[in-house]
C-alpha positions in Angstrom: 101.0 76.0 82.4 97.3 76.4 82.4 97.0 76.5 86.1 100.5 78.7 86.8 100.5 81.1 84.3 97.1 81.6 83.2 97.1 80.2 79.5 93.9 79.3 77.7 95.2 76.1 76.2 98.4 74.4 75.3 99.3 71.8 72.5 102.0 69.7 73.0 103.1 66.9 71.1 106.4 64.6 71.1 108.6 61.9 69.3 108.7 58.7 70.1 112.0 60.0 71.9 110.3 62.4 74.1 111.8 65.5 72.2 109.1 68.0 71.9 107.8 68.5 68.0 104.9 70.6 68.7 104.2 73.5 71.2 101.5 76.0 70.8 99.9 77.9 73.7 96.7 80.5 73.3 95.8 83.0 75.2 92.9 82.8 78.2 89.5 84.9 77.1 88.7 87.0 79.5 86.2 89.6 79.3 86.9 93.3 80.1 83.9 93.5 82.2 85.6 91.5 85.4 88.4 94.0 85.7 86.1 97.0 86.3 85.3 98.2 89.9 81.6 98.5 90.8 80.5 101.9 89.8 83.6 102.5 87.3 82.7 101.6 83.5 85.3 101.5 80.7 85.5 104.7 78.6 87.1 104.6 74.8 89.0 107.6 74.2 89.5 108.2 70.5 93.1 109.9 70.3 95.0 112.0 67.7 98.0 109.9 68.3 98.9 107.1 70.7 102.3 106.8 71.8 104.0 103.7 70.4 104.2 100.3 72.1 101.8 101.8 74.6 100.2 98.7 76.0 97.2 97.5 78.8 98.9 98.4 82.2 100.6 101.7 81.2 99.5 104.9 82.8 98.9 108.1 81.0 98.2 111.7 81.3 95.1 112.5 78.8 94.7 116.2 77.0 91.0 116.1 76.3 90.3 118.8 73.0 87.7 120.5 75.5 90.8 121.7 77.9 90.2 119.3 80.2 92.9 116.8 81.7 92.8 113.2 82.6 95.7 113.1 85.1 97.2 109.5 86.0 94.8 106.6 84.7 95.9 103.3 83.7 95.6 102.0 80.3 92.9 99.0 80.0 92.9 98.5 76.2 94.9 99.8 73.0 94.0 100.0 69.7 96.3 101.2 67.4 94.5 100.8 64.1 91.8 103.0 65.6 93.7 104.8 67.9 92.0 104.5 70.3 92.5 103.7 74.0 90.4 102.3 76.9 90.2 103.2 80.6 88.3 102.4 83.3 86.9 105.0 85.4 84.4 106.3 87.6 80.7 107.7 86.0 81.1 111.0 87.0 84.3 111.2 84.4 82.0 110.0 81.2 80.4 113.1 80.9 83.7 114.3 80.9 85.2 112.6 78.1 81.7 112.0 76.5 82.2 113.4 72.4 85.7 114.4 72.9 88.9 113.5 71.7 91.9 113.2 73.0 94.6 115.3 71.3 97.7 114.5 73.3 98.3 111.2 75.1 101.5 111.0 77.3 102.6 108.2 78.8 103.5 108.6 82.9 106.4 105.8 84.6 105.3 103.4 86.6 104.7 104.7 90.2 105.3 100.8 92.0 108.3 101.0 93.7 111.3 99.1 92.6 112.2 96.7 95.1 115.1 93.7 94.6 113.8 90.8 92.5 112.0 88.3 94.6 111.5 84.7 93.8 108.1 82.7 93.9 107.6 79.4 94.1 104.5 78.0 91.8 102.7 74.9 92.9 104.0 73.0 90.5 107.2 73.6 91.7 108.1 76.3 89.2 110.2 79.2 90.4 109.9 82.7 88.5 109.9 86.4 89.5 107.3 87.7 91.5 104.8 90.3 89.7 103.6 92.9 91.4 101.0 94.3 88.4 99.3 91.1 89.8 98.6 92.0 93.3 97.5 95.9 92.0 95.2 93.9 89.3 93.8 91.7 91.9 93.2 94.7 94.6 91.1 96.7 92.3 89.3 93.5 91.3 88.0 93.5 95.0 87.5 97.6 94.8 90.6 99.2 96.5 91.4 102.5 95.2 95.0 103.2 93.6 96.3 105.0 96.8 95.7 102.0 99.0 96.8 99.8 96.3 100.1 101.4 96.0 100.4 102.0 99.8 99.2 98.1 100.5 102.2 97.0 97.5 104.8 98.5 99.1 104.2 97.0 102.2 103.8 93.8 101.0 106.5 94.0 99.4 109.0 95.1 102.4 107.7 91.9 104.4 108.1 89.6 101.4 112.2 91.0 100.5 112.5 89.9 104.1 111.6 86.2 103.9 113.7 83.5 102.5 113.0 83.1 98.8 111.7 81.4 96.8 107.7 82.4 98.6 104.9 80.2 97.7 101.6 82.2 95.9 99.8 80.8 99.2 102.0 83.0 101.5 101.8 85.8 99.1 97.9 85.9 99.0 98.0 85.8 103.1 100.5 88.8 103.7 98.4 90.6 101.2 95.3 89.8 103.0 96.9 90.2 106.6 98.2 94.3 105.2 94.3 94.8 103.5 92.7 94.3 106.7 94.7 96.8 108.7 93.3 99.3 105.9 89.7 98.0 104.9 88.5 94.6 106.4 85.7 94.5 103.7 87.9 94.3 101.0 90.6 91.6 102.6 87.3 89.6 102.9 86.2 89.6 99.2 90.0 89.2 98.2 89.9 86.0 101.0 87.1 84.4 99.1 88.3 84.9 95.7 90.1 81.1 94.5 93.8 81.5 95.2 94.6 80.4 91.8 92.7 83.4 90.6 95.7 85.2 91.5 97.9 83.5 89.6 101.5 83.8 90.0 100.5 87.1 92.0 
């Protein structure tokens, strides 16, 4: 579970029958700092309201009280107590938001295509549903800009609903690599290096 799926710990304990009596997992620390592009910083937006079960991964459309508009950005953060939300962004757009508030948050569908369900095989044999969040997530980690991502997705996952399921991560990573170069062989070379577990579950 650690290795697959990313956990922080687990706790496990059994009877003398084998019959679990004890299960805890925590979540992995991670700071916010790995998950924002060179020359992007992450930007708090204080907002009048946040839209409910708005989570980390959502993408909204930002009303600004100075007129200005925030269009398509993904969520990195939510605070609900505060209301506040977090983005990542590029320096130019944090003298934008700098002393403003955000008076109307509205939150946009996903744009990833829907594609059938495909299976992935983990290397401990585990078989789940592939996520795509963690090939976008893993792209921007090496720099690529949201219009490649998407664009580098989708193809991705057109090759992959053509292979016999369930894939393994391994293959994943490499058809993922293979479609990066074609677009920006700098990038697929970072993304090469990077530990495949790193990737987990992509």
């Amino acid at each position: 579970m650690i290795t697959d799926w990313g956990v922080g710990d687990v706790e496990l304990e059994l009877d003398q029958d084998g019959k679990v009596i004890h299960f805890a997992i925590s979540a992995k620390e991670q700071g916010l700092s790995v998950a924002i592009p060179e020359g992007s910083v992450a930007i708090p937006i204080e907002c009048s309201i946040v839209p409910s079960h708005l989570v980390a991964g959502d993408v909204v459309k930002i009303f600004l009280d100075n007129n200005e508009v925030i269009e398509k950005i993904e969520v990195k953060g939510v605070n609900e107590d505060q209301k506040v939300i977090t983005i990542v962004a590029d320096l130019g757009m944090l003298e934008k938001i700098r002393g403003n508030k955000a008076s109307l948050v509205v939150a946009l569908p996903s744009e990833i295509p829907r594609h059938p369900a495909i299976s992935v095989a983990q290397k401990s044999g585990v078989i789940e549903e592939f996520k795509i969040q963690k090939i976008v997530n893993s792209l921007k980690k090496v720099g690529v800009k949201d219009d490649l991502s998407k664009k580098i997705v989708t193809q991705v996952q057109a090759k992959l609903c053509k292979m016999d399921p369930p894939v393994s991560t391994r293959l994943i990573k490499a058809v993922v690599i293979e479609e990066l170069e074609k677009e920006n062989p700098g990038a697929a070379k970072k993304l090469r290096n990077r530990k495949l577990w790193e990737l987990k579950a992509f």
